[in-house]
N, C-alpha and C positions, 0 to 999 in steps of 0.2 A: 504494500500500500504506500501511495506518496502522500509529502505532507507538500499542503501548497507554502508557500512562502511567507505567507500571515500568522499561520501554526507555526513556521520555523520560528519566525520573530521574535511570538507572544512566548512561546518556550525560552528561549532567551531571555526574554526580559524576567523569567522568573525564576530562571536560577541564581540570580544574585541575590532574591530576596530569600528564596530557602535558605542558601548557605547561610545570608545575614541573620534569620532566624532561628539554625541550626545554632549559631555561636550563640547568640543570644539566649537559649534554653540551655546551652552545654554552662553558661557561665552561671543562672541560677541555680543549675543544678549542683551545680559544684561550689555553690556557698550552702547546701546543705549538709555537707559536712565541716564545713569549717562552724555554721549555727550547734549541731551535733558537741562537736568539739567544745567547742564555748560554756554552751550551757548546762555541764556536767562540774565546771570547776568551781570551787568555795569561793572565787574572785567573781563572778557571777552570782550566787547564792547570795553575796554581800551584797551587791548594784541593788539588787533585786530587793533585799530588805532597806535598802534604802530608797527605793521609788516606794515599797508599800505605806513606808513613815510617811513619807509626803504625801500619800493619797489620803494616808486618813488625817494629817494635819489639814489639808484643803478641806476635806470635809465637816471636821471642826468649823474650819472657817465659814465656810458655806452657809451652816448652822446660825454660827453665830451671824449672818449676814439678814439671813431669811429672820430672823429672830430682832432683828436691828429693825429691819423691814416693814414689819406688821405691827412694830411696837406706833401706838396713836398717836404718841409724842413727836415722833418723826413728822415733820410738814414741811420742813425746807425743800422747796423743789431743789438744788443743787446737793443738799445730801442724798437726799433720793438718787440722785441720777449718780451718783457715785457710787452711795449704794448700790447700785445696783450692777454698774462697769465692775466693780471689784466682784461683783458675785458672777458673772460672766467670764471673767479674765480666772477666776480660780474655778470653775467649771471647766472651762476648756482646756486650763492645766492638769484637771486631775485627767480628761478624757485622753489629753495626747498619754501623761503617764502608763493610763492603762493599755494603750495603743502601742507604748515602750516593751512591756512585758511581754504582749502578746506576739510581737514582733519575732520573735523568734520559734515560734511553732505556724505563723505564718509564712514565715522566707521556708520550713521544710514542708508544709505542704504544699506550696509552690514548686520546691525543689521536685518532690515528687511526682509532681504534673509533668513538670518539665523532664523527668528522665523517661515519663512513658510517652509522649510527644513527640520527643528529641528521637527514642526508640522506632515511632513508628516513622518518622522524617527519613531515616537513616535508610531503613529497610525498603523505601521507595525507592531513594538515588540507589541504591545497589540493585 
């Protein structure tokens, strides 16, 4: 069977993006062992108990914000509105922390996708 010239082209133009996508899953894949690696040592287990302090001191704070908040005494629009930037700004701090921890059982179920991906990319081109 022949391929007309248009077939030739479009093949061409996609093997630079498989390859580019080959390396691209070969490289997440391969920080799942370096995450592996990591998250097994007492220097981790440390980080880690120090993002949990901070998640619950934000939440303290949080507390003490919402609490600041609904108190009747509060009328100043300007503290209001600070009030309430600080209860935002420590929300979205405790969110990314928790997005820190979790970060690393995300990069290996990534990694994992990526090596059965990457496996069936491979098994094409050959």
């Amino acid at each position: 069977m022949n391929t007309s010239f248009d077939e030739f082209r479009s093949r061409l133009r996609e093997l630079p993006q498989a390859a580019s996508r080959i390396n691209e899953l070969r490289a997440i894949a391969q920080e799942t062992v370096r995450v592996t690696a990591l998250t097994g040592t007492p220097e981790w287990d440390h980080f880690l108990a120090y993002l949990e302090a901070r998640i619950k001191a934000n939440e303290l704070a949080i507390e003490a914000e919402l609490r600041k908040l609904a108190s009747p005494v509060l009328v100043d629009p300007q503290a209001i509105i600070l009030a309430k930037l600080a209860l935002a700004a420590m929300e979205a701090s405790t969110q990314t922390l928790r997005e820190v921890i979790m970060l690393p059982k995300w990069l290996k179920d990534q990694g994992e996708k990526a090596w059965r991906v990457l496996d069936g990319l491979e098994k094409k081109q050959a």
